[in-house]
C-alpha positions, 0 to 999 in steps of 0.5 A: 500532431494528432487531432481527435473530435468529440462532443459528449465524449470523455478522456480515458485510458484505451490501449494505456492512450489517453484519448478520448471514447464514447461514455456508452462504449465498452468491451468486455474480457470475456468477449476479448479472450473469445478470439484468443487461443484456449491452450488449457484442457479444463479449469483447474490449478493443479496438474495431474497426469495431464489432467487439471484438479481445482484442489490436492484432495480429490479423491480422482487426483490420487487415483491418477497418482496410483494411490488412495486418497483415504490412505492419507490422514491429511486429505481427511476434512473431518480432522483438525488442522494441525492433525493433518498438518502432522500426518502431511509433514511426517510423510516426508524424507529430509530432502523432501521436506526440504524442497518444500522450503523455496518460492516454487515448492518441488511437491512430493508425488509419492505421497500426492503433493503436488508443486506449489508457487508461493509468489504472486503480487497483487499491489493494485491488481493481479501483477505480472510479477513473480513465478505463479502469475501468468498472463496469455492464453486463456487470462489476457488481462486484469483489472488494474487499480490506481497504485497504492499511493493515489489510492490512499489519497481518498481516505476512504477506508470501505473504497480499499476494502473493496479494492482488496475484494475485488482484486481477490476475486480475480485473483481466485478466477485466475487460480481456477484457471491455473494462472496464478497462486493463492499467496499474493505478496502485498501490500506494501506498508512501509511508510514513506520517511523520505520523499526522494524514495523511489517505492512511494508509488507503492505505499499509503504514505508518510503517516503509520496509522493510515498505513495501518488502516489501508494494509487492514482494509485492504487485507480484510477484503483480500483474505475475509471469506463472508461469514467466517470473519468472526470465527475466533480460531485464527488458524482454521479460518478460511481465506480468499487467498493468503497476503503478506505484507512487507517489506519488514523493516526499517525498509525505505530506501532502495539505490541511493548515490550507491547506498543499496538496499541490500548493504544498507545498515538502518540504524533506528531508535527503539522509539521510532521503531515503535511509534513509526516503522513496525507501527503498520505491520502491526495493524496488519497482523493485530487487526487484518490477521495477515497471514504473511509477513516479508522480512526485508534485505536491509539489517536494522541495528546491524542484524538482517531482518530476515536473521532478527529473532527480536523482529521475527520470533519475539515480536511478529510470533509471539508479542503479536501472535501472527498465525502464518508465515514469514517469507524473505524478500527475494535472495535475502538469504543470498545477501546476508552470506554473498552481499554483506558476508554478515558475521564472515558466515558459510552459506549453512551459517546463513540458513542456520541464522535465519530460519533459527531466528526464533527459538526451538519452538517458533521458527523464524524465517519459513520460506526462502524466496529465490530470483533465480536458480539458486535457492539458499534454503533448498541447496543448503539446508540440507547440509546445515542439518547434517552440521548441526547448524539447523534441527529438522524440528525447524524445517517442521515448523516451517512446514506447518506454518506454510501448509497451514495457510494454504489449508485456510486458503482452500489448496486441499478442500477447495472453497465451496463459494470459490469454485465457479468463479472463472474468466467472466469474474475477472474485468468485469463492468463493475471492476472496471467502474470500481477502479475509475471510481477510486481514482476519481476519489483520489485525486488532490486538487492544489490549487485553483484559481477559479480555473477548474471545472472547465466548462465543455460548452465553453471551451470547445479547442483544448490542447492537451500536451506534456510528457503524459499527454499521451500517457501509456505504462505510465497510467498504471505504474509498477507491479502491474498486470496486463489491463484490458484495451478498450476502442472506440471512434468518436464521431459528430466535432463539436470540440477539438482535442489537440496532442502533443508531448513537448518531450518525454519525462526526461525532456532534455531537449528544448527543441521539442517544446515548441510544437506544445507551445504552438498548441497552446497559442491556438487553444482555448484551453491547454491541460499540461500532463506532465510529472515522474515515471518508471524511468526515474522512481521505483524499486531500485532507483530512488531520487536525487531531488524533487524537481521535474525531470530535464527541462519540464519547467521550462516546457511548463512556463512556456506553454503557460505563457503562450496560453491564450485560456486557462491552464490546468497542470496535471502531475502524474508521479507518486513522490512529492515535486515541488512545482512551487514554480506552477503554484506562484504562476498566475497563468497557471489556473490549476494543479491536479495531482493523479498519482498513477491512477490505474487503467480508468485514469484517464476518464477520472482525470478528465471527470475532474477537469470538466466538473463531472466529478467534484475533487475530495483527495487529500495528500497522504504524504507532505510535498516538501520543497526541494531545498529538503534534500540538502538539510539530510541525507536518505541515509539518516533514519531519525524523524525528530528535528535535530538543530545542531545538525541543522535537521527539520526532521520527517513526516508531518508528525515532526517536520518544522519547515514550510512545505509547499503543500502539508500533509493533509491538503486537499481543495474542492469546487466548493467549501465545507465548514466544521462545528462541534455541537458540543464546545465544552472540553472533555475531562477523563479521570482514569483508575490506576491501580496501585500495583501499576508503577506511574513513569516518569517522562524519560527526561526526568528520570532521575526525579522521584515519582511523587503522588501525581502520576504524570504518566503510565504505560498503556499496558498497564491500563484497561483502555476502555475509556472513549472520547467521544463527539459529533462534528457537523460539516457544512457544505456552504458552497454550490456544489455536492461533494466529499469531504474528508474528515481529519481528526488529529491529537496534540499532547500536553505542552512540555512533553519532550520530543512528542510529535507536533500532532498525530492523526487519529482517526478520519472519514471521508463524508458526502455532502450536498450544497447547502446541506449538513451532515453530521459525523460522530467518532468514538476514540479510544483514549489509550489508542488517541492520546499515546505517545512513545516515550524515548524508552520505547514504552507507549504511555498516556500523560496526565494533562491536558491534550487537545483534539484537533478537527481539520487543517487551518483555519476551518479547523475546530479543537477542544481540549481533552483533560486526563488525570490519571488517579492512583 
């Protein structure tokens, strides 16, 4: 056991330790790197002739080549983008054009173009991951987020704005460095239907229209240059750098009891296709204008999503106009021809398939992202044309689609505003205080006995121990970059901090847990670390239950039992645990739950624990008990209850059981109570034209419509009609703090399969003990109310639905009267 003394110290992340350092101790990336080896000759990401160039258009670059910059149309600024997309793409032979086609784009020096990596990941930060991102020489470090799932557990959309800013910049220092691309593939907006999935880490959670918000706030910050978010043109407006966010759909299961990914055949209603799985992605071409979508391994119905034209060309293209390009995940292609030998297909019949899943017009499927050295697009392509299976109009299109976003991104002309960002952008002091600051935001208190916060004058031995106790990789999850190491040597006892694991994540052993409970008996305070890792949820490995890992209850209960003072239980894990154990145990005084909450994780978990911070997170995802798994398998795709197969259905939307915590949940050091200024309903009369056809609802349909209109598609409408009120939250408790604002929608009673509520808006509010604040919101009617109909049609029913404010018995609610007038 290690002992470490501290007086007005803090608990934080150092060489991924959680240890304790000085709060005026800090060290820089820039003076970090300064004693590391500088192996680049100059800034640049583009190599040529052993000289670096910060974009393809440089007039010195041609020069280097042996050519003439003004000899080609597509370096002319002054033309339009698909001119010179047109000049650029018919200077290229077939094979040329098709060895643009792969992740690690070959380039075509006889006319300038240099190579290209498309793939770089920036989940929570600029990752490791993918062929364009490199860490070392020159760029040691990144700054490292909280992943995804901890940060949605803020609900504060302007906080995953700035993430997204702040990681974009980064991102573009390090391409000026030559160490990344401009193409990031993320984020992650596939929403979580089963807890048991091993990627909830990677996600915003179980509920679409959060998903939606997070993917278009994080998109905006990543993508939006200052200034040009109003130019209506989508496909000349300029980007930070291009995101894509995946993994299109259906996808939400990984390795389970030998159920891969890559076979899995997702059998999903229309309804719940639109009201669920597509939701997300549709925000974030719709309302983020991502300029990248990732078709996903998994078929839907039986057909591969990267060979779906209903998916690819006629939803993504044309229903919602994505003005960029459609990539696979990796070896997709491969898959549908070596793995699943779809329709007993050549691997020509593969290419054909997926980039033909459009029509002669729109391509579907542009970039073939490859693992290894085989690339299905670059070594088959070619003979696929030549048996007539692809047009080379296709691999045109394709091309324009990939070039046009490089464009925007800068690849040609360069950014002005972008040029000079360098080493000292990337790590800086307000990075490193931004990811603190989110994971303070987002952490979920559970319970509280009166537990939290400890106070340091008061308990001055503190035994930390658990399987995170001294949390390394574990901090930061997966799709992770290197992070910055920061040390210090704390000085002047006045407190103790004692260490020890008890076991690891798997703790098979109970032979190791009695140095934990010996710690615990000495204490004046114990924090139990415990929860998942990578070891047992991420990509390719999902749960088989939700239960702690091995024998972390008994380590748990013992160490609690031996306990002189209070405990505090902290879980670090992206998926739900169910820990109904800790919550029913009186020696257990409180249960944080930390996510993975990124390099800082450490200080903001111990902002929490000794008060410095008051907790505002709340679930983003339902914590079922583990009695869930039995009831269905991850293999079922159906959300709504289903009694005759004895099915509680998914999500908060649908469930009918108990959980242990709901969706939603979330304490604080103090309380805040709600009030409508306003308590009187809302009635809405809406026009219907009469060429527009009034629905019927889908279990009436073979009734008569009479002259009521009990329902009409939202199509069909204007949708200019607001609902509008003002909600007062009061913090009558002794403590400032956050609070998040929860506004969900119910429906008319009697609506068939409508789900139970559905979240329609939030916000996250500070306010001061004692104090008022007043929160307005202004909902469109048509995005509030909808429903999805089993027909698949998004509609509005007359009636009365209701606006709910909150959870429980805090909660306010007022009814909202709809008649639809013919």
């Amino acid at each position: 056991m290690d002992s470490y003394h501290f007086s007005s110290f803090f608990l934080c992340i150092i060489a991924g330790f959680l240890v304790v350092i000085p709060p005026y101790f800090s060290t820089t990336l820039a003076s970090a790197a300064a004693a590391t080896p500088q192996h680049a000759s100059e800034p640049g990401a583009i190599e040529t002739g052993g000289k670096n160039y910060s974009k393809v258009c440089d007039a010195a670059r041609f020069e280097a080549l042996g050519l003439r910059m003004d000899d080609f149309a597509y370096c002319d600024s002054s033309l339009p983008y698909p001119a010179r997309l047109k000049d650029l793409v018919g200077r290229m032979t077939l094979v040329e054009k098709i060895l643009q086609l792969g992740d690690r784009a070959q380039g075509v020096g006889r006319i300038g173009l240099p190579k290209y990596g498309w793939w770089s990941e920036a989940l929570h930060g600029i990752a490791g991951t993918g062929h364009a991102t490199y860490f070392g020489d020159v760029v040691p470090a990144a700054t490292s987020f909280p992943n995804v799932i901890l940060s949605a557990a803020s609900f504060n959309e302007s906080l995953w704005k700035k993430i997204g800013q702040a990681v974009s910049t980064e991102g573009r220092a390090m391409y000026n460095l030559g160490h990344t691309g401009l193409s990031f593939w993320s984020p992650n907006v596939n929403v979580v239907r089963d807890p048991r999935w091993g990627r909830v880490l990677e996600t915003p959670g179980e509920d679409p229209f959060v998903v939606g918000r997070y993917a278009v706030n994080f998109v905006r910050g990543m993508q939006d240059v200052e200034g040009t978010e109003s130019v209506q043109d989508l496909d000349s407006r300029p980007l930070k750098v291009s995101t894509c966010c995946k993994h299109y759909a259906a996808y939400d299961l990984d390795n389970w009891f030998g159920v891969s990914r890559l076979h899995f055949d997702a059998r999903v209603t229309e309804q719940d296709m639109v009201e669920t799985f597509v939701r997300p992605f549709e925000m974030c071409v719709k309302e983020g204008d991502a300029s990248s979508i990732m078709c996903s391994y998994n078929r839907v119905n039986g057909v591969p999503a990267c060979a779906d034209a209903k998916l690819l060309s006629q939803t993504l293209r044309n229903d919602w106009q994505l003005h960029g390009y459609i990539v696979s995940d990796c070896d997709s292609v491969e898959v549908m021809h070596e793995r699943i030998k779809w329709l007993g297909d050549t691997a020509e019949d593969a290419v054909g398939q997926a980039m033909k899943a459009g029509n002669y017009c729109i391509v579907g499927l542009d970039l073939d992202c490859g693992l290894g050295n085989l690339n299905y697009y670059e070594n088959y392509t070619l003979s696929a044309v030549a048996q007539g299976k692809v047009r080379e109009s296709d691999i045109d299109n394709a091309l324009k689609n990939l070039y046009m976003v490089l464009m925007r991104a800068g690849f040609f002309d360069n950014i002005e505003a972008y040029e000079n960002l360098g080493l000292n952008d990337i790590c800086t002091k307000e990075h490193i205080h931004l990811a603190a600051d989110a994971a303070r935001q987002a952490i979920v208190l559970l319970k509280n006995n009166l537990t939290l916060p400890l106070d340091p004058r008061k308990y001055k031995d503190v035994a930390l121990v658990g399987p995170h106790a001294k949390a390394t990789k574990a901090m930061i999850g997966n799709y992770e970059g290197k992070f910055i190491k920061r040390f210090s040597h704390p000085s002047r006892s006045t407190r103790s901090l004692v260490f020890d694991l008890g076991c690891d994540v798997h703790c098979r052993s109970s032979r190791s847990i009695r140095p934990a409970v010996e710690a615990a008996k000495k204490a004046e305070a114990t924090i139990i670390v415990a929860g998942l890792g990578l070891e047992v949820e991420r990509e390719e490995l999902d749960r088989d239950d939700l239960l702690l890992p091995g024998l972390q209850t008994e380590l748990i209960d013992r160490v609690a039992e031996a306990s002189a003072g209070p405990v505090v239980l902290v879980i670090m894990a992206g998926g739900c645990v169910d820990v109904t154990f800790a919550q029913n145990n009186p020696k257990i005084g409180a249960i944080l739950w930390a996510g993975y909450p990124g390099q800082e994780g450490g200080q903001a978990i111990a902002d929490v624990i000794f008060g410095r911070h008051n907790p505002g997170g709340r679930l983003p995802l339902t914590w079922y008990k583990n009695e869930y798994v039995a009831a269905l398998p991850m293999t079922s795709m159906q959300l709504r209850p289903n009694d005759q197969l004895g099915s509680p259905g998914r999500t908060y939307k649908f469930f009918n059981g108990t959980s242990l915590y709901p969706f939603g949940h979330g304490l604080s050091y103090t309380q805040f109570n709600y009030s409508r200024k306003n308590d009187s309903g809302i009635f809405l009369p809406i026009k219907v034209d009469n060429h527009h056809m009034c629905k019927l609802p889908s279990d009436k349909a073979n009734a008569t419509v009479d002259s009521h209109c009990p329902s009409i598609s939202v199509d069909a409408l204007g949708c200019k009609e607001e609902i509008s009120f003002e909600v007062d939250v009061a913090n009558v408790g002794k403590v400032d703090g956050d609070d998040v604002v929860l506004v969900y929608s119910k429906p008319p009673k009697g609506v068939a399969d409508a789900p139970l509520k559905q979240l329609v808006a939030f916000q996250r509010v500070y306010v001061e003990s004692g104090k008022t604040s007043s929160v307005k919101f202004s909902l469109n009617a048509c995005k509030a109310l909808n429903l999805v109909e089993k027909t698949a049609y998004v509609v509005v029913y007359s009636g009365e639905h209701a606006i709910v404010v909150g959870d429980g018995d805090s909660a306010v609610s007022f009814p909202v009267e709809i008649e639809l007038q013919v």
